[in-house]
Structures are given as C-alpha cells and as structure tokens.
N, CA, C and O of each residue as an XYZ file, in Angstrom:
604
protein
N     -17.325      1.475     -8.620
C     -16.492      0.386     -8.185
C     -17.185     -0.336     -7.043
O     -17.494      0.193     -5.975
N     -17.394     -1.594     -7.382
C     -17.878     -2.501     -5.893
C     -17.005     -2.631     -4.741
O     -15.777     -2.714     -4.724
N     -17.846     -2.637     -3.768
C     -16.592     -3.026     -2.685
C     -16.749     -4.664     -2.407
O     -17.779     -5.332     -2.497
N     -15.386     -5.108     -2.035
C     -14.990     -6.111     -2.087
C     -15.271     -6.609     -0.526
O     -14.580     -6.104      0.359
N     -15.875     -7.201     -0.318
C     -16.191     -7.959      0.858
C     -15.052     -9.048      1.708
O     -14.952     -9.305      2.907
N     -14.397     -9.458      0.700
C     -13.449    -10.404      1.585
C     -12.085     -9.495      1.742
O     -10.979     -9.987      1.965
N     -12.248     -8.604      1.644
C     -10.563     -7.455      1.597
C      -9.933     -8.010      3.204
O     -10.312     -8.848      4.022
N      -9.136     -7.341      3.148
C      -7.888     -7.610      4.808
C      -7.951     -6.371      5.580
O      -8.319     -5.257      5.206
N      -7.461     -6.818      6.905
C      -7.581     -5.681      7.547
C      -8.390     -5.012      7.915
O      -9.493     -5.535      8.076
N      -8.231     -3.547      8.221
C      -8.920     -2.836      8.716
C      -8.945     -1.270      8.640
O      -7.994     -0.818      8.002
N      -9.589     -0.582      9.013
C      -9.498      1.096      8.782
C      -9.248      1.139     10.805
O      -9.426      0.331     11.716
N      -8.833      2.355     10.711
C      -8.412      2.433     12.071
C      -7.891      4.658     11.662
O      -6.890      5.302     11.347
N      -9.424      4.935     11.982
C      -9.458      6.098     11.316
C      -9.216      5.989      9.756
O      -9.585      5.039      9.066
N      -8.444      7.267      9.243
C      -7.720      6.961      7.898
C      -6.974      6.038      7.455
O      -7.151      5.687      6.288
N      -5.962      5.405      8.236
C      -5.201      4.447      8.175
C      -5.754      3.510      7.945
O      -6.876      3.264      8.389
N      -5.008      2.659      7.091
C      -5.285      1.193      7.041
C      -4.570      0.067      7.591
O      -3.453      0.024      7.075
N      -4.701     -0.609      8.197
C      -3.914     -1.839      9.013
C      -4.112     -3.041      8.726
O      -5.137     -3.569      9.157
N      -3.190     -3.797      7.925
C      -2.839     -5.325      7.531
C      -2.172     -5.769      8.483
O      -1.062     -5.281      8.700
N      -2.615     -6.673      9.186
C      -1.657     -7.903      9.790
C      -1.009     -8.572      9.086
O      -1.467     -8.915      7.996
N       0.492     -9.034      9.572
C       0.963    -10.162      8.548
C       1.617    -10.869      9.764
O       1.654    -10.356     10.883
N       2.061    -11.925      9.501
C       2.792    -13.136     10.156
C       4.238    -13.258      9.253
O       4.361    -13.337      8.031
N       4.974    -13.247      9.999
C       6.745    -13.323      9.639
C       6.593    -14.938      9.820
O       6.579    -15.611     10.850
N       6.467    -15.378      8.238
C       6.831    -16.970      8.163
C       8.492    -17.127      7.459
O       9.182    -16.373      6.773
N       8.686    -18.449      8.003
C      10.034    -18.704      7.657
C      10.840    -17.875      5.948
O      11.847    -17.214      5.691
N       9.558    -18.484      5.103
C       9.984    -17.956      3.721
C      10.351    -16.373      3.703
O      11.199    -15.730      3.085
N       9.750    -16.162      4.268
C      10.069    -14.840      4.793
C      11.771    -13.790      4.848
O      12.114    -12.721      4.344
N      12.329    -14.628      5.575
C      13.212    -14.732      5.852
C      14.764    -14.978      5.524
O      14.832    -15.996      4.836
N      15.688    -14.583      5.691
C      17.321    -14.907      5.534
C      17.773    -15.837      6.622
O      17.206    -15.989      7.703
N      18.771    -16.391      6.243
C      19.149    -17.654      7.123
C      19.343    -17.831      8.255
O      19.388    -18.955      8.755
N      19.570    -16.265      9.174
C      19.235    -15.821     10.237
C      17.831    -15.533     10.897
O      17.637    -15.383     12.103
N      17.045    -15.490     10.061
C      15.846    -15.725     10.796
C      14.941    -14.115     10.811
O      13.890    -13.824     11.383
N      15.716    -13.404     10.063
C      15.656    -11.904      9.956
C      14.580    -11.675      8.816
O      14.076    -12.737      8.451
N      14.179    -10.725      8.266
C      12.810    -10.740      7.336
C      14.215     -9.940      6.310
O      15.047     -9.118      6.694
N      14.038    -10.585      4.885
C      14.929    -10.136      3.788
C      14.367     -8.376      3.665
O      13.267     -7.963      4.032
N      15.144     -7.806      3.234
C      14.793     -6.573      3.169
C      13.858     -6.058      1.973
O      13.053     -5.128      2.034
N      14.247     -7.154      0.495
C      13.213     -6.479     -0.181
C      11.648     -7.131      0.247
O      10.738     -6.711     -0.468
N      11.317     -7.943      1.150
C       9.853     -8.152      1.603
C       9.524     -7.476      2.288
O       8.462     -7.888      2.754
N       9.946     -6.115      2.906
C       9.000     -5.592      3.264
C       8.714     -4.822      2.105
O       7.639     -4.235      2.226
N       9.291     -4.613      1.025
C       8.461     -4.001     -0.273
C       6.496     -4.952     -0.702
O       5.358     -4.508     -0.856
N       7.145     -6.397     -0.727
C       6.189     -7.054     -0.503
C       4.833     -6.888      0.050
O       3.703     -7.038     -0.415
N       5.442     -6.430      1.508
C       4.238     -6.501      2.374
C       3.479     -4.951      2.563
O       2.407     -4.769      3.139
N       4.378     -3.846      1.885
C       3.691     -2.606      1.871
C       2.801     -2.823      0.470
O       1.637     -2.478      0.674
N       2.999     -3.251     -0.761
C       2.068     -3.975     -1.821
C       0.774     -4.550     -1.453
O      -0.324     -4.261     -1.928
N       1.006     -5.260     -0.695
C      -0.197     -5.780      0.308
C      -1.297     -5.007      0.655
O      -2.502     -5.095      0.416
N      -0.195     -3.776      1.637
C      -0.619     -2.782      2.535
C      -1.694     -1.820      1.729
O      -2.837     -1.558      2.104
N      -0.913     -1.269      0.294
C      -1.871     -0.450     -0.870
C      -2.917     -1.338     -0.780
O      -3.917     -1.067     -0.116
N      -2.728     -2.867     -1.668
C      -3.938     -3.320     -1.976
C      -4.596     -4.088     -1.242
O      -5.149     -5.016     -1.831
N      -4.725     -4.024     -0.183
C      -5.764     -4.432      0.592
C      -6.551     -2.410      1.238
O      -7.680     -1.972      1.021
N      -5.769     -1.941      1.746
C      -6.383     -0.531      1.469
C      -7.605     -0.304      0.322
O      -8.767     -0.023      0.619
N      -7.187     -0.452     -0.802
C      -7.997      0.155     -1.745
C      -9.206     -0.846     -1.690
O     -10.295     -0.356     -1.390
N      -9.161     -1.755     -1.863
C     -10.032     -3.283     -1.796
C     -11.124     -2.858     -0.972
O     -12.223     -2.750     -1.514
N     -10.949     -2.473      0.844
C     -11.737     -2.102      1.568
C     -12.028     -0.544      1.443
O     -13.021     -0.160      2.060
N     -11.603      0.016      1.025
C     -11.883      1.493      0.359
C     -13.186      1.478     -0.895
O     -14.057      2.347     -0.946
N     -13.103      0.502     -1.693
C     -13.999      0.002     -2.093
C     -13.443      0.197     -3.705
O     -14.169      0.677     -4.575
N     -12.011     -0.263     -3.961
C     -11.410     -0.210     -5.379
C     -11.219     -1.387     -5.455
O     -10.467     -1.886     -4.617
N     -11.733     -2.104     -6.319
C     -11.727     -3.628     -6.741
C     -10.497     -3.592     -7.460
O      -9.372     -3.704     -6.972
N     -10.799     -3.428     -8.658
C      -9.503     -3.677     -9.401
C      -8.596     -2.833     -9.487
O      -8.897     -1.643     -9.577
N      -7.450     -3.190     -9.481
C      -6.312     -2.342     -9.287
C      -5.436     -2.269    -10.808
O      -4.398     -1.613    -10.897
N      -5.958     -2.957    -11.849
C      -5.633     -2.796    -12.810
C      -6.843     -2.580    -14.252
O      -8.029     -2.725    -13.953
N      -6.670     -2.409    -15.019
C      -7.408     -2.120    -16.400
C      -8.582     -1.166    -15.829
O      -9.731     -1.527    -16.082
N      -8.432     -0.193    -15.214
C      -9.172      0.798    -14.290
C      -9.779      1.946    -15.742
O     -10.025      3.069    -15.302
N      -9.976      1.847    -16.942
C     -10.414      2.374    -17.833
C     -11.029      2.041    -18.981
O     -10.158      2.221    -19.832
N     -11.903      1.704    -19.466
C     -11.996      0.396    -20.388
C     -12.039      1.082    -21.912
O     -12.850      0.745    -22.775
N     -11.078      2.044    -22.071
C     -11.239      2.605    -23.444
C      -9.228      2.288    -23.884
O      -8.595      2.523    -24.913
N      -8.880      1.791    -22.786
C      -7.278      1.734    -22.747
C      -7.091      1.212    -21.751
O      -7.532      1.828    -20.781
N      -6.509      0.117    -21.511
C      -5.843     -0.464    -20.444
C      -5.083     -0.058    -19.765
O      -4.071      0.276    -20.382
N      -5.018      0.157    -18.383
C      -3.976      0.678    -17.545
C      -3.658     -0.530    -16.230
O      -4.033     -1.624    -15.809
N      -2.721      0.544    -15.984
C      -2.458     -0.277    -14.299
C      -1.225      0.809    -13.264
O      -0.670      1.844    -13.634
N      -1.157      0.400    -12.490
C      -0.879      1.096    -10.997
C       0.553      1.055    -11.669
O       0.677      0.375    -12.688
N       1.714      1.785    -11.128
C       3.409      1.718    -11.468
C       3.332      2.828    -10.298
O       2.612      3.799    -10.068
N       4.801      1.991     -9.464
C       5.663      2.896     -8.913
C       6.471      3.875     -9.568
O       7.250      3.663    -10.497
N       6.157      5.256     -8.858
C       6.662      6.272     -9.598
C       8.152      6.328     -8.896
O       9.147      6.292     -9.619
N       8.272      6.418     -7.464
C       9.357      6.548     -6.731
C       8.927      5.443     -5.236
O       7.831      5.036     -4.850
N       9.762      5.316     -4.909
C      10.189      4.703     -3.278
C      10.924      5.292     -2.405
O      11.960      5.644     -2.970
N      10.926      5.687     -0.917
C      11.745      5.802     -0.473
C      11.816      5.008      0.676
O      10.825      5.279      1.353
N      12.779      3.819      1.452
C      12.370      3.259      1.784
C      13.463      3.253      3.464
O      14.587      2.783      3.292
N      13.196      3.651      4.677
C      13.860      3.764      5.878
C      14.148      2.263      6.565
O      13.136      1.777      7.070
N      15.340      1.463      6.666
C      14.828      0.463      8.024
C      15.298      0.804      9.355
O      16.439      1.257      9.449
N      14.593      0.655     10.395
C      14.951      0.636     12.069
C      14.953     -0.334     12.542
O      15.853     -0.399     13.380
N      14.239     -1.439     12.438
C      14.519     -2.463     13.626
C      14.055     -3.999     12.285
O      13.286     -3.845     11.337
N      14.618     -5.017     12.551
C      14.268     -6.072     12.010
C      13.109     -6.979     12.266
O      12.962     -7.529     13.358
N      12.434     -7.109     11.448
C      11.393     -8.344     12.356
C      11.542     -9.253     11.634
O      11.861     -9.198     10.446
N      11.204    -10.716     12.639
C      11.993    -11.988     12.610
C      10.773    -12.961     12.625
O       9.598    -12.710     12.892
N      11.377    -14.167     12.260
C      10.757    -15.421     11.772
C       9.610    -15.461     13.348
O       9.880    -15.273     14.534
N       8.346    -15.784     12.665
C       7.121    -15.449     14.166
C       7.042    -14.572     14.490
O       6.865    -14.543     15.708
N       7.085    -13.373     13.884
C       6.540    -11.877     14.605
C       5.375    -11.932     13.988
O       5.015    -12.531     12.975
N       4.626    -10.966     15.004
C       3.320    -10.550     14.257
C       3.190     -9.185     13.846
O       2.821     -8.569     14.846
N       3.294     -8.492     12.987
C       3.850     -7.460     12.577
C       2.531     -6.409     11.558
O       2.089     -6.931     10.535
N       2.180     -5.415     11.844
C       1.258     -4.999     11.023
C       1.488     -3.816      9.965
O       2.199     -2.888     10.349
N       0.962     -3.760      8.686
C       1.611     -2.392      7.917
C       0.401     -1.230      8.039
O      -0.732     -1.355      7.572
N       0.743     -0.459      8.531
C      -0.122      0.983      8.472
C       0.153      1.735      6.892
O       1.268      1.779      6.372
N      -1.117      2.309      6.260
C      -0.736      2.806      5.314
C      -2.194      4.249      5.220
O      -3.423      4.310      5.248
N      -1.225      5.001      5.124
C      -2.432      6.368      4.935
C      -2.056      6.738      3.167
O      -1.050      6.481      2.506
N      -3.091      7.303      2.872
C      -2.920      8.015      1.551
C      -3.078      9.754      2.437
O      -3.701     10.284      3.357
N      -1.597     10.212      0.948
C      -1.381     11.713      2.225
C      -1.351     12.687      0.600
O      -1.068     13.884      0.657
N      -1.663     12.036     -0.740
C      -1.772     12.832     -1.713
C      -2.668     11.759     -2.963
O      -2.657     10.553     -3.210
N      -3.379     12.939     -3.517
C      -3.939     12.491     -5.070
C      -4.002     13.918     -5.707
O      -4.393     14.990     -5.244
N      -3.495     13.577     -6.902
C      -3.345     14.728     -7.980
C      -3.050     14.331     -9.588
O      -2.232     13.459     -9.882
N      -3.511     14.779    -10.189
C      -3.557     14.330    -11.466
C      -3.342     13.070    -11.562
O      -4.308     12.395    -11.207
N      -2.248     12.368    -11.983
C      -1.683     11.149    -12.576
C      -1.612     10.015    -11.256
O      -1.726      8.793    -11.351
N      -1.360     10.922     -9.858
C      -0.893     10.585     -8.916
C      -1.069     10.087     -7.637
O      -1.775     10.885     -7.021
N      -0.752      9.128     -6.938
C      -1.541      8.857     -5.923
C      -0.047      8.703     -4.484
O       0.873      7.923     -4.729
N      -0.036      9.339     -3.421
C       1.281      9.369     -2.883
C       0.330      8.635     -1.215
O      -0.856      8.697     -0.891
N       1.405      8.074     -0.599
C       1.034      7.374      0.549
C       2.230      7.115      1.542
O       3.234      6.603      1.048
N       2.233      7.372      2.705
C       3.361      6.873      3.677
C       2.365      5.493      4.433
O       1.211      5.476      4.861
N       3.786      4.077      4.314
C       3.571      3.298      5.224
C       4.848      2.728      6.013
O       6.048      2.725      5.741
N       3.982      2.167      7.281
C       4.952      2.291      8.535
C       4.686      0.531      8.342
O       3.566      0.038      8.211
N       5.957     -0.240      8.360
C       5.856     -1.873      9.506
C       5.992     -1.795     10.439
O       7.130     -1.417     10.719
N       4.823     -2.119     11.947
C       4.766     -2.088     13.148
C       5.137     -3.705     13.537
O       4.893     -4.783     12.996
N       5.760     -3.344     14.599
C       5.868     -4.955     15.610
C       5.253     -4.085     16.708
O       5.985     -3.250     17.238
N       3.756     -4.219     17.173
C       3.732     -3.797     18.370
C       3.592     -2.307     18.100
O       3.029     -1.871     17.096
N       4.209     -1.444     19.181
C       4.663      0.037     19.012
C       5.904      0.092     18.326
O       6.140      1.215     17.879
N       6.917     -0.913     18.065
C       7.958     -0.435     17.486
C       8.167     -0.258     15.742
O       7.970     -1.167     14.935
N       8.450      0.633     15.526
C       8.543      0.836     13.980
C       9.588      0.270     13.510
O      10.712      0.308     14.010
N       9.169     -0.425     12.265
C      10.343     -1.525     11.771
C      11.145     -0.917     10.175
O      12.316     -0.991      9.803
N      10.095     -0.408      9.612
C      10.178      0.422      8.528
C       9.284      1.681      8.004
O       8.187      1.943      8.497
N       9.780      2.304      7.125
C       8.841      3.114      7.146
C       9.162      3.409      5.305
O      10.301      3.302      4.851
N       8.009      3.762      4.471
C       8.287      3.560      2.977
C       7.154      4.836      2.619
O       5.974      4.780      2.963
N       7.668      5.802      1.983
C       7.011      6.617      1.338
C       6.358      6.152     -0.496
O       7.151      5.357     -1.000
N       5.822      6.305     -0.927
C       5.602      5.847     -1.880
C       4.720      7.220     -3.165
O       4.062      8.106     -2.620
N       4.772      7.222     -3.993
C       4.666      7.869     -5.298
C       4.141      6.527     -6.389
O       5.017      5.762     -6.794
N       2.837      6.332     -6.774
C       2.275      5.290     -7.756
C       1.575      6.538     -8.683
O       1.114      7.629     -8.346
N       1.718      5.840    -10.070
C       0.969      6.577    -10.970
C      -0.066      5.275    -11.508
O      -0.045      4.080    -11.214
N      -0.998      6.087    -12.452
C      -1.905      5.230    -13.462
C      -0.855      5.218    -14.800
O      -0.597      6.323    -15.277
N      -0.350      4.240    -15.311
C      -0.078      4.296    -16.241
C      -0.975      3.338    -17.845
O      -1.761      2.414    -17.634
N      -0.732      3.672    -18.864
C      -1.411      2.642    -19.863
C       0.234      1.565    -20.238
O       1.448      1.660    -20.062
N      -0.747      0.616    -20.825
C       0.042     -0.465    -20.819
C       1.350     -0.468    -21.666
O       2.125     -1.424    -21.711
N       1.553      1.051    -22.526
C       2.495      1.290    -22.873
C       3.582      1.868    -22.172
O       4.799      1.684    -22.206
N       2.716      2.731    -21.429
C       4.085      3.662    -20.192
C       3.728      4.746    -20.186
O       4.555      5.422    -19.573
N       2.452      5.665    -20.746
C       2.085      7.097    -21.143
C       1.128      7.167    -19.897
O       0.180      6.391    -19.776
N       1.459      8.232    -18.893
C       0.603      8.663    -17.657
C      -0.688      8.654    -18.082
O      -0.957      8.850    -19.267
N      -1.790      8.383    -16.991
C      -3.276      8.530    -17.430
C      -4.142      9.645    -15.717
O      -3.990      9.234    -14.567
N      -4.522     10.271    -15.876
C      -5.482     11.264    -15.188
C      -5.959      9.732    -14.216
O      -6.147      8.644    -14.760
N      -6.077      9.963    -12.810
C      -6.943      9.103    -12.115
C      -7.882      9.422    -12.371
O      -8.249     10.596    -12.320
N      -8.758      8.195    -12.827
C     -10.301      8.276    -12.835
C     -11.046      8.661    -11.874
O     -10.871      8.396    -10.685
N     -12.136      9.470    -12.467
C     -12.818     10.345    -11.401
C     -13.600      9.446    -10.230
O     -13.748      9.713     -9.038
N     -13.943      8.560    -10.814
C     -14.381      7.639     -9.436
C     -13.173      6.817     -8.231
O     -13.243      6.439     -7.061
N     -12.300      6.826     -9.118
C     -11.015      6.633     -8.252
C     -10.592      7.639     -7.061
O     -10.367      7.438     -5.867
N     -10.569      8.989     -7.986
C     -10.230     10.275     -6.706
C     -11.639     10.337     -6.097
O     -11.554     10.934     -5.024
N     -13.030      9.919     -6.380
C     -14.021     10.325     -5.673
C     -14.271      9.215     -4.464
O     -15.177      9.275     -3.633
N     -13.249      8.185     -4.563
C     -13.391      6.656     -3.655
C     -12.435      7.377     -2.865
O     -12.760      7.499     -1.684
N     -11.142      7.981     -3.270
C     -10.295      7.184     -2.136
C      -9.469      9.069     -1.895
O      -8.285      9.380     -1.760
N     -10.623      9.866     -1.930
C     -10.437     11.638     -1.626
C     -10.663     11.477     -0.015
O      -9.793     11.908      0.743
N     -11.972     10.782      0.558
C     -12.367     11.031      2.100
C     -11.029     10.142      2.607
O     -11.206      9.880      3.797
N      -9.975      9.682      2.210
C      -9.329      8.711      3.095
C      -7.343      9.424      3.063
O      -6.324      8.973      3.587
N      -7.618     10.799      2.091
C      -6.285     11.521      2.289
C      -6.083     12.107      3.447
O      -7.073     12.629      3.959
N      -5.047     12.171      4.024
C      -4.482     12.746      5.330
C      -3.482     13.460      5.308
O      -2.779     13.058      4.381
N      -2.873     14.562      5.968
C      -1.433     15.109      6.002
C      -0.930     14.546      7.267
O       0.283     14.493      7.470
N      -1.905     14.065      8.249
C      -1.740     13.726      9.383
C      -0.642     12.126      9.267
O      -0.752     11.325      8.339
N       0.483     11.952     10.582
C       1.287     10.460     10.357
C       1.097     10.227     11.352
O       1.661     10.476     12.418
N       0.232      9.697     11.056
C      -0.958      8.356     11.979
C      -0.393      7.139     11.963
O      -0.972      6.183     12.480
C-alpha cells in the first residue's frame, strides 16, 4: 500500500489527531454541533489515520472480490457540546485487530475538554455482506500503531 502524502493530521505517538473547525453547517439552530456529526467527524478521524498510516484505499482492499470497511458496532458517549467556531480535534488510537476485525476508541477534544468519546468495531466486508480476513498487509501496516493504552 502507498502512502498517501496529502493525508490530515498527525501521529502524536500512536494516536492520531485531525483538526476540524465547527462551521455553521455543522450545526443546529442553536449553534450546537448536531449529534449525528460527530459520527461524521470520527469517519474522518479512521480515514485520515489509515491514509497517514500508509492505507490508501479504504475500499476494494482485495482484488479477487471487492470489499469495503462496515461498522460492526458503535458506542457512542456525549459530555460537553462544541459550537459553531470551535476548534476541536478527534484523537483516534487503534486498540484491536483480529481476524475480520479492526476495533478503535476515539475522543472529540476542544482543547483538554472531552466532548465525545466513540468506541468503534469495523469489519472488512465483500460487497455482498460475507466477512473477509484483513489482509495481511493491512494487519502488517496498521499492527505497530495498536495500543491498550487511552491516550
């Protein structure tokens, strides 16, 4: 897999750190960030991770069968809201890979304060819905960047 040169963010140890900007669209009529965008912006958070990890494509990752990434589960905490003009960053560690599976906790920061926090469960699936083994260059890219540590 090439690595992608224009990816986002940054590594900061294991972790990965996306900046984002809380623009209006963003937002509910209060000025508050809608709740399903921070699903949005942890999406981001994976794929800009893998990008600078050095996983280009995030889909058709097999070329004998087409696949692509699917949420297996979510779990998703909110604490504090962030609002129209925050500058807000998503931390994302990978804290499991195993067979089918790839598991990750990410945090939305304003600052030091934690805004959300989203556990996540993604599989490889084929374009029908039948689980696929992560490819061995997949677990051999993105093995040095698992943590148990919540960084």
């Amino acid at each position: 897999m090439n690595k992608v040169l224009n990816s986002l963010g940054h590594f900061d140890g294991k972790a990965h750190v996306l900046p984002i900007s809380i623009y209006y669209e963003d937002t509910d009529l209060s000025g508050v960030v809608y709740h399903a965008n921070y699903l949005r912006f942890m999406e981001r958070g994976r794929t800009e991770f893998f990008r600078l990890a050095g996983i280009s494509k995030m889909a058709g990752l097999e070329e004998d069968e087409p696949t692509a990434w699917a949420i297996r589960s979510i779990a998703v905490k909110y604490h504090r809201p962030a609002r129209l003009d925050d500058a807000v960053t998503v931390r994302t560690i990978l804290t499991g890979l195993s067979g089918a599976r790839m598991r990750a906790t990410q945090r939305v920061m304003c600052g030091d304060t934690l805004l959300v926090e989203g556990r996540i469960e993604a599989c490889i699936t084929t374009l029908t819905g039948k689980a696929r083994r992560l490819p061995k260059n997949v677990v051999e890219t993105l093995a040095p960047f698992v943590t148990t540590e919540e960084t």
